[in-house]
mmJSON file of the N, C-alpha and C atoms, coordinates in Angstrom:
{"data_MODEL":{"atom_site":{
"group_PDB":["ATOM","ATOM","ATOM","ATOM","ATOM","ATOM","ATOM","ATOM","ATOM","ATOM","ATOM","ATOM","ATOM","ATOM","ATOM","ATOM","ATOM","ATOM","ATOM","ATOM","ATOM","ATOM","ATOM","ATOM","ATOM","ATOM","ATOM","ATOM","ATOM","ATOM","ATOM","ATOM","ATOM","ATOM","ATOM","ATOM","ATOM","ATOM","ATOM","ATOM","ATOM","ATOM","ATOM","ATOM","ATOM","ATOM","ATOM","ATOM","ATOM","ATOM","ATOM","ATOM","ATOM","ATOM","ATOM","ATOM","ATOM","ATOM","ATOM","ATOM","ATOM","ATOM","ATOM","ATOM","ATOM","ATOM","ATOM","ATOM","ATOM","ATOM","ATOM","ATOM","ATOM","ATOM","ATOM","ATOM","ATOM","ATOM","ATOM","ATOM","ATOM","ATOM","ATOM","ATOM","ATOM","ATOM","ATOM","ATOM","ATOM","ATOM","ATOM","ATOM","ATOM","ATOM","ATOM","ATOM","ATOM","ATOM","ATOM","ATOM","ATOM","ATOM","ATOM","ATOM","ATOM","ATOM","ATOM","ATOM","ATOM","ATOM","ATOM","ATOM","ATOM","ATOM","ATOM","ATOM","ATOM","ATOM","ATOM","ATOM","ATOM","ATOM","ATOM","ATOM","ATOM","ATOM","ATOM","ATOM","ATOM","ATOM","ATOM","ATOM","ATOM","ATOM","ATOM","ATOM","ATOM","ATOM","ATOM","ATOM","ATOM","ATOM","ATOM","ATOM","ATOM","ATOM","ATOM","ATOM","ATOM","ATOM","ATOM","ATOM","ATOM","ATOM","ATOM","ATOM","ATOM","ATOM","ATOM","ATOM","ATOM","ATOM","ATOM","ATOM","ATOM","ATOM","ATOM","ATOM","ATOM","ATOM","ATOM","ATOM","ATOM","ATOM","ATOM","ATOM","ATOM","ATOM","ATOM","ATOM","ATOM","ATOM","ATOM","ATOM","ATOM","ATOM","ATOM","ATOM","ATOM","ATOM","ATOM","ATOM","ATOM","ATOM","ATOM","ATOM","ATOM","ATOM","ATOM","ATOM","ATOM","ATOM","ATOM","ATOM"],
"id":[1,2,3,4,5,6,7,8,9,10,11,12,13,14,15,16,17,18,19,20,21,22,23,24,25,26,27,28,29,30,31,32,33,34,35,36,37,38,39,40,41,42,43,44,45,46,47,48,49,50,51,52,53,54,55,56,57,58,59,60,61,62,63,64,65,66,67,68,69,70,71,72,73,74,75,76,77,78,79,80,81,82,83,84,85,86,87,88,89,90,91,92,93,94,95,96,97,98,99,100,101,102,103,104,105,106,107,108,109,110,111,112,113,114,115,116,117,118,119,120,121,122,123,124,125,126,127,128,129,130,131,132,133,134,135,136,137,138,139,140,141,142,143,144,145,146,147,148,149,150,151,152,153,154,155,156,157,158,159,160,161,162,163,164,165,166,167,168,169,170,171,172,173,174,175,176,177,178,179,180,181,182,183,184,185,186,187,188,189,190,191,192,193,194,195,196,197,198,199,200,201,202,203,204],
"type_symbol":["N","C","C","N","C","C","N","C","C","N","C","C","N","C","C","N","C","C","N","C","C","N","C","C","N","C","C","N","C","C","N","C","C","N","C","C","N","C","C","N","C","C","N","C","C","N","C","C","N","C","C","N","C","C","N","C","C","N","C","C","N","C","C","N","C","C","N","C","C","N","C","C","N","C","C","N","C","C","N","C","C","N","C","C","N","C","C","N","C","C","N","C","C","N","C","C","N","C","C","N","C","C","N","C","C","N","C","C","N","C","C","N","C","C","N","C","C","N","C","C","N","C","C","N","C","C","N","C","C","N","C","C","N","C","C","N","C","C","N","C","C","N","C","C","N","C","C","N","C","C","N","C","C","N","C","C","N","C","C","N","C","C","N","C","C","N","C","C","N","C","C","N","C","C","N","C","C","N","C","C","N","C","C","N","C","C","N","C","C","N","C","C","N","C","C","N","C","C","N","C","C","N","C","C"],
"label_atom_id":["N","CA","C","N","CA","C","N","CA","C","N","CA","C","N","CA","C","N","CA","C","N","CA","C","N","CA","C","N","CA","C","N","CA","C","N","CA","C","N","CA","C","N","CA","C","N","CA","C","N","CA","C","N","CA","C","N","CA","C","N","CA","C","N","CA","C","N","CA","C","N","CA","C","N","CA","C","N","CA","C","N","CA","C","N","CA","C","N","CA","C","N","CA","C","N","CA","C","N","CA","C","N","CA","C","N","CA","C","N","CA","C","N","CA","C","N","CA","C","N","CA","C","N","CA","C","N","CA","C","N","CA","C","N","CA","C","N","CA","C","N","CA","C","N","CA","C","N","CA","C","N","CA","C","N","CA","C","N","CA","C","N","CA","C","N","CA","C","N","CA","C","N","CA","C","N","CA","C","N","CA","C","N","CA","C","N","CA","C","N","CA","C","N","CA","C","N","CA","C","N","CA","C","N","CA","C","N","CA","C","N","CA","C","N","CA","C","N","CA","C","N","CA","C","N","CA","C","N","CA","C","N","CA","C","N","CA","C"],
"label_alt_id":[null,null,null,null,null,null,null,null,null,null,null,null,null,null,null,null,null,null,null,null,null,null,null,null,null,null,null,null,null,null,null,null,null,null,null,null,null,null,null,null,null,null,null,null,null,null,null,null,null,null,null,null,null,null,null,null,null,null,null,null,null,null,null,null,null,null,null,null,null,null,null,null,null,null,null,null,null,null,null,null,null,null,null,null,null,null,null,null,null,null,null,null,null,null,null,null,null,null,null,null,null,null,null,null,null,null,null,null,null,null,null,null,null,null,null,null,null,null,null,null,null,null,null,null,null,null,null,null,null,null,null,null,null,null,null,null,null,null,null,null,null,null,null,null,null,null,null,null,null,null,null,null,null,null,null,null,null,null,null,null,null,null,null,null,null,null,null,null,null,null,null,null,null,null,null,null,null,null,null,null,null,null,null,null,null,null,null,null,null,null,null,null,null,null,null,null,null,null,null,null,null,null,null,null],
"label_comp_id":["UNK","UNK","UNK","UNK","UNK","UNK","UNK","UNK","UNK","UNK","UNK","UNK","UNK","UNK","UNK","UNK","UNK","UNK","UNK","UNK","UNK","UNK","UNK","UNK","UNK","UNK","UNK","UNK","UNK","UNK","UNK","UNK","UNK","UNK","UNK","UNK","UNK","UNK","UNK","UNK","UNK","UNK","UNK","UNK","UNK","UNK","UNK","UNK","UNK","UNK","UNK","UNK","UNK","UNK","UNK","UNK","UNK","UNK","UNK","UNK","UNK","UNK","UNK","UNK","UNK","UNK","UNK","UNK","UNK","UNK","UNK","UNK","UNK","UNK","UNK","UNK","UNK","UNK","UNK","UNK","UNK","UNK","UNK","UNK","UNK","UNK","UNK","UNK","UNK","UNK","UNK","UNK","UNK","UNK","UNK","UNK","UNK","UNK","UNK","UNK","UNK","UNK","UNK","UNK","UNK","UNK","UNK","UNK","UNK","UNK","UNK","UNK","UNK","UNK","UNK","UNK","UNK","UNK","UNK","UNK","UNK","UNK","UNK","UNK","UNK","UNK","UNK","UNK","UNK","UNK","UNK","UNK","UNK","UNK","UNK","UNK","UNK","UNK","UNK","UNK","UNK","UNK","UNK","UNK","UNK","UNK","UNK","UNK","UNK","UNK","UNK","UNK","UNK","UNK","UNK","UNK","UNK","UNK","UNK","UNK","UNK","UNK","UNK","UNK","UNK","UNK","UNK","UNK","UNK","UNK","UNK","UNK","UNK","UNK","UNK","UNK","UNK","UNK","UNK","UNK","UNK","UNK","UNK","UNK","UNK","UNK","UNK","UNK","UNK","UNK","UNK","UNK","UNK","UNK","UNK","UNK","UNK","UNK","UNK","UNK","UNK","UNK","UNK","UNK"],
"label_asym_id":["A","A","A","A","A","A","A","A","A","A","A","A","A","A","A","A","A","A","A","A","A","A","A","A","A","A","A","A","A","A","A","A","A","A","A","A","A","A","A","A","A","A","A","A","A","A","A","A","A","A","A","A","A","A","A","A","A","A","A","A","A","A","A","A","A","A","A","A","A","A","A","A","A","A","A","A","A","A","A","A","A","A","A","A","A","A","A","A","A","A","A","A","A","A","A","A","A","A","A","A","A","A","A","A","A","A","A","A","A","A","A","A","A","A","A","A","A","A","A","A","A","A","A","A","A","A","A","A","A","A","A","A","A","A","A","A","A","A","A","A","A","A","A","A","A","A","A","A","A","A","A","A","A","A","A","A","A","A","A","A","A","A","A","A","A","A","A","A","A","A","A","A","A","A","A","A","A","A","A","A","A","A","A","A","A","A","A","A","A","A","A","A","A","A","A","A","A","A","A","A","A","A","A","A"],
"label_entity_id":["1","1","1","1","1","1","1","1","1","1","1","1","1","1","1","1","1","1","1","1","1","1","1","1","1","1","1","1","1","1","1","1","1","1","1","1","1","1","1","1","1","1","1","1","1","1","1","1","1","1","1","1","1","1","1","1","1","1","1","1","1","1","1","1","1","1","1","1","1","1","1","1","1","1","1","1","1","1","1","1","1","1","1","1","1","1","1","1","1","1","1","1","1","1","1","1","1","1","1","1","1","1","1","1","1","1","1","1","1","1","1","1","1","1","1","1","1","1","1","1","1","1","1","1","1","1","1","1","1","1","1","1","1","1","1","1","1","1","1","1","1","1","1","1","1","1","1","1","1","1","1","1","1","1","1","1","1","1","1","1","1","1","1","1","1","1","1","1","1","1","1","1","1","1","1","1","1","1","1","1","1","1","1","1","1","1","1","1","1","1","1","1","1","1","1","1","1","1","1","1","1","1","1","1"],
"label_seq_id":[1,1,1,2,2,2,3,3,3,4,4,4,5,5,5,6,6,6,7,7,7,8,8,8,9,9,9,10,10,10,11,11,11,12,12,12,13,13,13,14,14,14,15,15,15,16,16,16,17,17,17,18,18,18,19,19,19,20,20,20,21,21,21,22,22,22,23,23,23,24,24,24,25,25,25,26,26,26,27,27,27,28,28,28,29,29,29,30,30,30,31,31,31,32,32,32,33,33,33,34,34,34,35,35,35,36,36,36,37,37,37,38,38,38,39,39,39,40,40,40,41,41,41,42,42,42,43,43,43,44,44,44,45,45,45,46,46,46,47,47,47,48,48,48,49,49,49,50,50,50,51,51,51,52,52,52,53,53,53,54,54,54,55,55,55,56,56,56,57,57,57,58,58,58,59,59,59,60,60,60,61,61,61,62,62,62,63,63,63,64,64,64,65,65,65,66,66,66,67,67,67,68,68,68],
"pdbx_PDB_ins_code":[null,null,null,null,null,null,null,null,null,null,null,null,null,null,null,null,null,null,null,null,null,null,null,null,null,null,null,null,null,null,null,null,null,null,null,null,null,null,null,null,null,null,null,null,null,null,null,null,null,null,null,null,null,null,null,null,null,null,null,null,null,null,null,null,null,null,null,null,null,null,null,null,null,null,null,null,null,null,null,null,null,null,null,null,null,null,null,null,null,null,null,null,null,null,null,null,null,null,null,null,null,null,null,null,null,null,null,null,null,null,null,null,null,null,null,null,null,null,null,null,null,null,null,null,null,null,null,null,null,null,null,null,null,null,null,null,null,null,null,null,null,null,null,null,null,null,null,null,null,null,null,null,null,null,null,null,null,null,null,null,null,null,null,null,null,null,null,null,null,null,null,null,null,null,null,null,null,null,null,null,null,null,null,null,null,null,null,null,null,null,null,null,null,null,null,null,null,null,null,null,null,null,null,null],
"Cartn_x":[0.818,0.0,0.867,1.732,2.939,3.637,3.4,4.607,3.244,2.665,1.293,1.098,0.797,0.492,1.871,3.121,4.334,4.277,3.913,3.439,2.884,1.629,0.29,0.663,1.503,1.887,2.929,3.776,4.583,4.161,3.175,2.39,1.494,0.952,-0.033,1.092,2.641,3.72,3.911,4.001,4.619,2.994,2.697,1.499,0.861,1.067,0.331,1.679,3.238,4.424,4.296,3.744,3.585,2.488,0.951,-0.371,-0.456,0.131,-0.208,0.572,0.462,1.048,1.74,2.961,3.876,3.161,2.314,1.525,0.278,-0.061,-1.024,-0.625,0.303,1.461,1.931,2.004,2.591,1.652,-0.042,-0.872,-1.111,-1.082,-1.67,-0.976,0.83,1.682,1.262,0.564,0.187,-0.932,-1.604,-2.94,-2.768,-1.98,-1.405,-0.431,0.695,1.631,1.496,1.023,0.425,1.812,2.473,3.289,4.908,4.917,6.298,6.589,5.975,6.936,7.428,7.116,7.801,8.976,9.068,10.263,11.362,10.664,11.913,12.235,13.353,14.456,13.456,13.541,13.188,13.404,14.475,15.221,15.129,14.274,13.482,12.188,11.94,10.188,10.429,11.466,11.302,11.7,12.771,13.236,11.88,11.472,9.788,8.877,8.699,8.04,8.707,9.621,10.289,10.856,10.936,11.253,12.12,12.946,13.544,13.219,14.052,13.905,13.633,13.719,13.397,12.322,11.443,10.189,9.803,9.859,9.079,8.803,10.192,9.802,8.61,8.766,8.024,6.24,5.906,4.913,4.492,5.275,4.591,4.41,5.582,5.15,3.497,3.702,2.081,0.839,1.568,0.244,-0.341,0.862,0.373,0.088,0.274,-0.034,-1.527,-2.136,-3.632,-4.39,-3.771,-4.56,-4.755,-3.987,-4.057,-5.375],
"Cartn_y":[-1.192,0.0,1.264,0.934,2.299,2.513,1.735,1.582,2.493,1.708,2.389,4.174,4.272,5.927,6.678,6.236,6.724,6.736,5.855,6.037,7.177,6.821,7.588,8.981,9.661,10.875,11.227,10.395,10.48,11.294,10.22,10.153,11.776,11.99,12.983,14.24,14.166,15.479,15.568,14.337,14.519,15.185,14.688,15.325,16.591,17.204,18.514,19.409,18.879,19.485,19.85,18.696,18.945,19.327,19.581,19.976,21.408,21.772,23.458,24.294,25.39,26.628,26.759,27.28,27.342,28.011,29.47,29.809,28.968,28.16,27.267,26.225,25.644,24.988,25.711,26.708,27.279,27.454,27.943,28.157,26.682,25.414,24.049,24.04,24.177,24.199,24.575,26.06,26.874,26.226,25.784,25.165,23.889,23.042,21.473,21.77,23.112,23.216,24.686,25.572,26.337,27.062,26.16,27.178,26.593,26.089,25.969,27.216,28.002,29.14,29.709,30.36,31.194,30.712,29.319,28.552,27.927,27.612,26.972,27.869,28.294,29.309,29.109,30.226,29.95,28.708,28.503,27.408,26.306,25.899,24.732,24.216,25.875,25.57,25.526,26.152,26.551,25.248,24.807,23.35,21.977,22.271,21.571,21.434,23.134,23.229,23.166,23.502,23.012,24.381,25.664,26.882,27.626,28.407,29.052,30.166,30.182,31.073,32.62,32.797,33.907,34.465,33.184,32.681,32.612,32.13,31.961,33.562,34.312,35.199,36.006,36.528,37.043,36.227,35.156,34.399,35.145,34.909,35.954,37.565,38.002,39.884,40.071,39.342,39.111,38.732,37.658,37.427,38.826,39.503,39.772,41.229,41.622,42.636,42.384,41.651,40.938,41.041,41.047,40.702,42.282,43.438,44.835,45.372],
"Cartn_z":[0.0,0.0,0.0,0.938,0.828,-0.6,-1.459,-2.443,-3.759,-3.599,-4.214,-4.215,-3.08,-2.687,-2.895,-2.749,-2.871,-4.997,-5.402,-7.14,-7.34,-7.057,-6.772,-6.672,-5.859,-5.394,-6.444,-7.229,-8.091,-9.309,-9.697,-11.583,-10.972,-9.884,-9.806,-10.359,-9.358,-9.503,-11.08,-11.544,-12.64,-13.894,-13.608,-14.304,-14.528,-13.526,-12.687,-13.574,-13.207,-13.831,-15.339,-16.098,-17.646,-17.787,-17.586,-17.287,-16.791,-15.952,-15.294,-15.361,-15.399,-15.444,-13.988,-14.031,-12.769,-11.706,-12.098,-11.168,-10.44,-11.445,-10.538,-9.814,-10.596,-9.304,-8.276,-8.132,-6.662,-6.091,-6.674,-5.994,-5.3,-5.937,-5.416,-4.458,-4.316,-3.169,-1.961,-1.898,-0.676,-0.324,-1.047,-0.444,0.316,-0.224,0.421,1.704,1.995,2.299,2.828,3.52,3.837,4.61,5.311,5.975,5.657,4.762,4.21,3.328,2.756,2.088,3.136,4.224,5.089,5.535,6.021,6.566,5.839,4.31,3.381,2.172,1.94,0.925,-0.373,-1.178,-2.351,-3.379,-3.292,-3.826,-3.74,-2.965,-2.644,-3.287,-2.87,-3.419,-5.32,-5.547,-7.356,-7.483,-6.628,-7.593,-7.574,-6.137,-6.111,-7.437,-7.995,-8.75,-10.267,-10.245,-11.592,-12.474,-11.621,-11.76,-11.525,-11.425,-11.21,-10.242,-9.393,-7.8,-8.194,-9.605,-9.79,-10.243,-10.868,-11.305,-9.745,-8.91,-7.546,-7.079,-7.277,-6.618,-7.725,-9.123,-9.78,-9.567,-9.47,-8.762,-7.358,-7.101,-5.213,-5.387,-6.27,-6.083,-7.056,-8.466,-8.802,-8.341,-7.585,-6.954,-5.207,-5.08,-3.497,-4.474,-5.759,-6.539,-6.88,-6.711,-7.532,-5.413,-4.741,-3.376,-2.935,-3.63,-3.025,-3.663],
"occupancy":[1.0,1.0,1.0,1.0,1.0,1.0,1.0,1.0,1.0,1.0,1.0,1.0,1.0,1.0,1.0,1.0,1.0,1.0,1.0,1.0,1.0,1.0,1.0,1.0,1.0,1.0,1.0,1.0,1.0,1.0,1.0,1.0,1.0,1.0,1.0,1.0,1.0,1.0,1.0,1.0,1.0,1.0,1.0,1.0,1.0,1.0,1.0,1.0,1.0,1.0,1.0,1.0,1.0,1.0,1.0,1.0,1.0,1.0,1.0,1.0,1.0,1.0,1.0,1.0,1.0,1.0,1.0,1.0,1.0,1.0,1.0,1.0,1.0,1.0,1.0,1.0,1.0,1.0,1.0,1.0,1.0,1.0,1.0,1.0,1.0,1.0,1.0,1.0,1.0,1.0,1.0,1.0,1.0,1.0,1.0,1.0,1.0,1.0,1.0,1.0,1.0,1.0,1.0,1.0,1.0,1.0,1.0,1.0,1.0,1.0,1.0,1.0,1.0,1.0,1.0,1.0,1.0,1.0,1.0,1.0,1.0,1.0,1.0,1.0,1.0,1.0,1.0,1.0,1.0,1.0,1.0,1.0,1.0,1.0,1.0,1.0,1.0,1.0,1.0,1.0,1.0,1.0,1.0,1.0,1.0,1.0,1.0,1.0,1.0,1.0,1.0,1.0,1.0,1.0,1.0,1.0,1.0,1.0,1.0,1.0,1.0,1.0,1.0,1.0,1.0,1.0,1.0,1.0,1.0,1.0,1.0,1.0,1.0,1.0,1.0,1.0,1.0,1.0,1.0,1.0,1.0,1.0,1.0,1.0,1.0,1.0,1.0,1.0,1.0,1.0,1.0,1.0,1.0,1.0,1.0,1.0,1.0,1.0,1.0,1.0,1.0,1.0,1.0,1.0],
"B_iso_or_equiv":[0.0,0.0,0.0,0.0,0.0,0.0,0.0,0.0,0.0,0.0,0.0,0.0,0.0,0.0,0.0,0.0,0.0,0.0,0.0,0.0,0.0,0.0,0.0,0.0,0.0,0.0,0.0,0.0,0.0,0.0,0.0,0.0,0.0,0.0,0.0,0.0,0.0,0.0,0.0,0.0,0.0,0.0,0.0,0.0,0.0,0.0,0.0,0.0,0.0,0.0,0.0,0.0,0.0,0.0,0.0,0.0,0.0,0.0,0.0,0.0,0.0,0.0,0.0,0.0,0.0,0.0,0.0,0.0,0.0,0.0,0.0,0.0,0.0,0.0,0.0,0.0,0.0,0.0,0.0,0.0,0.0,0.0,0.0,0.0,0.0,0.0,0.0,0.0,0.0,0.0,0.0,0.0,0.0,0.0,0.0,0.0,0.0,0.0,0.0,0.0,0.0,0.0,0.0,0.0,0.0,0.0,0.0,0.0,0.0,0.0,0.0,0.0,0.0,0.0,0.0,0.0,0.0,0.0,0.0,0.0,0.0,0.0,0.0,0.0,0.0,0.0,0.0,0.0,0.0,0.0,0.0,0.0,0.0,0.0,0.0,0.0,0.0,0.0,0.0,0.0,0.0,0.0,0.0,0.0,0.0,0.0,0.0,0.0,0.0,0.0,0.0,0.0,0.0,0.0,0.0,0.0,0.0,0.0,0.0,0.0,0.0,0.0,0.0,0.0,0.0,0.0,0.0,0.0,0.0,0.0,0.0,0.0,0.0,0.0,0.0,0.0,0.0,0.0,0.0,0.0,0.0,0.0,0.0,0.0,0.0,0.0,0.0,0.0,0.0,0.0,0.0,0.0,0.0,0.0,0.0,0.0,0.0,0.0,0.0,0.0,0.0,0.0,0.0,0.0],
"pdbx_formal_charge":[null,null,null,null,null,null,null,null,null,null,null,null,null,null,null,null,null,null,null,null,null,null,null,null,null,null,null,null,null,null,null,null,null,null,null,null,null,null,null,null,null,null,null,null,null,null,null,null,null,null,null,null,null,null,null,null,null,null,null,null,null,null,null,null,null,null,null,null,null,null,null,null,null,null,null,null,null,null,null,null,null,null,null,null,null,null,null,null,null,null,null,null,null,null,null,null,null,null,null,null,null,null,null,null,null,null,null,null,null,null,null,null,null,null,null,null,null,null,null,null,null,null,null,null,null,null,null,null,null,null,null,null,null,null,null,null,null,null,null,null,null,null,null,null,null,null,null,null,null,null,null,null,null,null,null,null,null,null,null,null,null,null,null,null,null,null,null,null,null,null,null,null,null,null,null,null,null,null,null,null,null,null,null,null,null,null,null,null,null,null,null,null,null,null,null,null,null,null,null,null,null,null,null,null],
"auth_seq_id":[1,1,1,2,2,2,3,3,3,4,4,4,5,5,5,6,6,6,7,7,7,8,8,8,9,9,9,10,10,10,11,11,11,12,12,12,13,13,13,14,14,14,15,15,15,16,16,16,17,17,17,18,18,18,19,19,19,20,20,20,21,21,21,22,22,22,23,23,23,24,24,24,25,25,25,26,26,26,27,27,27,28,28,28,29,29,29,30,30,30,31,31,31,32,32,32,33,33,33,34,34,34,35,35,35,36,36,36,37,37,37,38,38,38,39,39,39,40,40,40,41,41,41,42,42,42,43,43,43,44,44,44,45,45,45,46,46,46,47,47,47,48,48,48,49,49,49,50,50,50,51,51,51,52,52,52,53,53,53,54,54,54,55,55,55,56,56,56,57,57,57,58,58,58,59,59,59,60,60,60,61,61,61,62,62,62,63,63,63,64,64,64,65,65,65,66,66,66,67,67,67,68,68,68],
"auth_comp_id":["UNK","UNK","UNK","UNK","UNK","UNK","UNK","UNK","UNK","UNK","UNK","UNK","UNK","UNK","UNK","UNK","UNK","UNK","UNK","UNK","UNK","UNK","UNK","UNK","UNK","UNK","UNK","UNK","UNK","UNK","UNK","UNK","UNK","UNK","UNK","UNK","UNK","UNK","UNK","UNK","UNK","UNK","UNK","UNK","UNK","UNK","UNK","UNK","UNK","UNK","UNK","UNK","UNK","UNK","UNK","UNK","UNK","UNK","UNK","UNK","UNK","UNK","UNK","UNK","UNK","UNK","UNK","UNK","UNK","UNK","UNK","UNK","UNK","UNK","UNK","UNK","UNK","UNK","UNK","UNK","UNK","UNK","UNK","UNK","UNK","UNK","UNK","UNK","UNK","UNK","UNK","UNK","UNK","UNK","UNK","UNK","UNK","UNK","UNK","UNK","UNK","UNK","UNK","UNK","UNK","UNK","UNK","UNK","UNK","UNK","UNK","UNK","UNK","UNK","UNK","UNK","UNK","UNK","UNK","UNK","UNK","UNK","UNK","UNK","UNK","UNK","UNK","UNK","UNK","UNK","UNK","UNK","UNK","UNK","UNK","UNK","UNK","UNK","UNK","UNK","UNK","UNK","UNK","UNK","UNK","UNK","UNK","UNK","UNK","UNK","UNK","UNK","UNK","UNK","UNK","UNK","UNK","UNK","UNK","UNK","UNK","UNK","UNK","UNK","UNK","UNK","UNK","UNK","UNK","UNK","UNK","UNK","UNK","UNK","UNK","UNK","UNK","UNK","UNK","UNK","UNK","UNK","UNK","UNK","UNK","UNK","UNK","UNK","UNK","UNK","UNK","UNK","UNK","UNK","UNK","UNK","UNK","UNK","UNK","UNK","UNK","UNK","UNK","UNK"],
"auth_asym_id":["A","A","A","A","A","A","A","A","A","A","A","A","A","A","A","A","A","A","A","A","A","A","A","A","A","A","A","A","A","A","A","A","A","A","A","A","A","A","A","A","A","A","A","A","A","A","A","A","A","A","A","A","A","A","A","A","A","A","A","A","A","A","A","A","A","A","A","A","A","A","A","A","A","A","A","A","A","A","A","A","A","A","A","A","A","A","A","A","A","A","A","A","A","A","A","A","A","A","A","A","A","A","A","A","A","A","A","A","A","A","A","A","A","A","A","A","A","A","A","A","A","A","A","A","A","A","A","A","A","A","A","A","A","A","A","A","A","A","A","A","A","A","A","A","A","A","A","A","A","A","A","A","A","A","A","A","A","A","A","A","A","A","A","A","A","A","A","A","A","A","A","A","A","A","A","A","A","A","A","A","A","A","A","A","A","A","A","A","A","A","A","A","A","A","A","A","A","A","A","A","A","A","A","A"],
"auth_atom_id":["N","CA","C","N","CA","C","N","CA","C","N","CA","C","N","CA","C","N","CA","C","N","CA","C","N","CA","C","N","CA","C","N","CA","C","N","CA","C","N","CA","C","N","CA","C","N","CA","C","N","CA","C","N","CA","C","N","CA","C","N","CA","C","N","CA","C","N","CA","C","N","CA","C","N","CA","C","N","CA","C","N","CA","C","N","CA","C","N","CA","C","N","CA","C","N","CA","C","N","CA","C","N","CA","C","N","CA","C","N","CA","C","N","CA","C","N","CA","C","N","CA","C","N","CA","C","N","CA","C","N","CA","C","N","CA","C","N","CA","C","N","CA","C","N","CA","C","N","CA","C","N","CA","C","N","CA","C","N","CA","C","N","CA","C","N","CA","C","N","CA","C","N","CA","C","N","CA","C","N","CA","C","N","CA","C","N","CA","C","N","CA","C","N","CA","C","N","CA","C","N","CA","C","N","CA","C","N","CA","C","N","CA","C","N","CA","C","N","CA","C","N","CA","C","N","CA","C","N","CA","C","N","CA","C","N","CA","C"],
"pdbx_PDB_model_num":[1,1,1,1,1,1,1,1,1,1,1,1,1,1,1,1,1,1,1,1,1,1,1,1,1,1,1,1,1,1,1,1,1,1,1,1,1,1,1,1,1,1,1,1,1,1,1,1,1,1,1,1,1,1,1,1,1,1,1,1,1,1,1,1,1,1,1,1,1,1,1,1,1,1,1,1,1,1,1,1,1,1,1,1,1,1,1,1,1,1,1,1,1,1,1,1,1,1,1,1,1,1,1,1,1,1,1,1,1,1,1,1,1,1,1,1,1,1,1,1,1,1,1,1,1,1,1,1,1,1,1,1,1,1,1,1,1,1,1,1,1,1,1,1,1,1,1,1,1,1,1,1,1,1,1,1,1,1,1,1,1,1,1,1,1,1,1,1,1,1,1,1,1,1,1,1,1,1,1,1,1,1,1,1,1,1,1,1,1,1,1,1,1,1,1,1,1,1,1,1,1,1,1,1]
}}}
């Protein structure tokens, strides 16, 4: 069962990676993972998502530009 859901969680990353736009991938991130941006470096989360830390950051100033 572990080997399964450890797939399962695989085929979903890899999918979502070729399927969505980086911004909606970061948005899915915050929703699953709520308080890992504050605590883990950019560089984490971009390599997560498949982006560049500079792409993460342009992702957050747009988006907190769209919340004013």
């Amino acid at each position: 069962m572990l080997v399964q859901r450890n797939l399962y969680t695989l085929q979903n990353r890899l999918v979502n990676t070729i399927s969505k736009a980086a911004t909606e991938r970061y948005l899915e991130f915050i929703k699953v993972y709520p308080s890992i941006p504050q605590s883990v470096a950019k560089y984490y989360i971009a390599s997560y998502l498949g982006v560049s830390k500079e792409f993460v950051s342009m992702i957050r100033k747009r988006l907190a530009n769209k919340e004013k």
